[in-house]
C-alpha positions as CSV (number, residue, x, y, z in Angstrom):
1,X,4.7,9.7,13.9
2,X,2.7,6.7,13.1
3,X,2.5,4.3,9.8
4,X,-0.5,2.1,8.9
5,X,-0.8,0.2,5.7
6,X,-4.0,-1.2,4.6
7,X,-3.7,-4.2,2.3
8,X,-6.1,-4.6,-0.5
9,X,-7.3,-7.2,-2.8
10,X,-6.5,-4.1,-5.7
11,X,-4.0,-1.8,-4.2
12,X,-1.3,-0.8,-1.0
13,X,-2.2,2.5,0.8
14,X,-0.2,3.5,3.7
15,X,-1.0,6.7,5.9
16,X,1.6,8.6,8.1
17,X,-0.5,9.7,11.3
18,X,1.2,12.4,13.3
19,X,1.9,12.0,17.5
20,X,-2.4,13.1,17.9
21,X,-3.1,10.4,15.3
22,X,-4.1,13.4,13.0
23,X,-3.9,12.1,9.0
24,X,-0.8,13.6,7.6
25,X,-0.7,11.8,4.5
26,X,-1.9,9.1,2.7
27,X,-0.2,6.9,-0.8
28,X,-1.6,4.3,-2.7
29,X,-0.6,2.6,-5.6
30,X,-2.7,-0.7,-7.6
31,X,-1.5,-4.0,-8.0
32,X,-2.0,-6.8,-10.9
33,X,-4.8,-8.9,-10.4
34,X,-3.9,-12.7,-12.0
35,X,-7.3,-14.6,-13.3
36,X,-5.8,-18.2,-13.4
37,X,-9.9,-20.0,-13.2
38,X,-12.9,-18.1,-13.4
39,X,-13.8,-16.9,-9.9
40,X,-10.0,-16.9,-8.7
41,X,-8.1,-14.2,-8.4
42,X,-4.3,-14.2,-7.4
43,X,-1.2,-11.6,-6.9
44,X,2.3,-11.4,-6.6
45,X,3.4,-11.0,-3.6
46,X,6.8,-10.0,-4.8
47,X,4.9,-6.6,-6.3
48,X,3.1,-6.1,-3.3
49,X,5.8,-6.0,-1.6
50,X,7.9,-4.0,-3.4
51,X,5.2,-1.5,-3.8
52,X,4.7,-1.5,-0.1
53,X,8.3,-0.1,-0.1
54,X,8.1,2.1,-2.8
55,X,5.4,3.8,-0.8
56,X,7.4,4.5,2.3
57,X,9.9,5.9,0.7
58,X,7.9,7.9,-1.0
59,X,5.8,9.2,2.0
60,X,8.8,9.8,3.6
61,X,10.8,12.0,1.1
62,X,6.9,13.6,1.4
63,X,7.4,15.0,4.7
């Protein structure tokens, strides 16, 4: 099995890939987007994070 996240300026996605790299399954979930100055656009990297591991888990209790 394979894992690939894909890192967004809006959201966290990972896929599980099986041993033929066939899609097995694929999470997402959005992140806050901070508007400090007009134009700039931050995030928390602590919530990015932690969603990153909620989604693991979650894929994993998945299959």
């Amino acid at each position: 099995m394979y894992i690939s996240l894909d890192q967004s300026t809006s959201s966290t996605t990972v896929f599980l890939y099986n041993n033929k790299l066939k899609l097995i399954e694929k999470v997402s979930k959005s992140h806050k987007q901070i508007q400090k100055k007009s134009g700039i656009v931050e995030h928390d990297a602590n919530e990015i994070y932690n969603n990153f591991l909620h989604l693991v888990k979650k894929i994993e209790k998945k299959n």
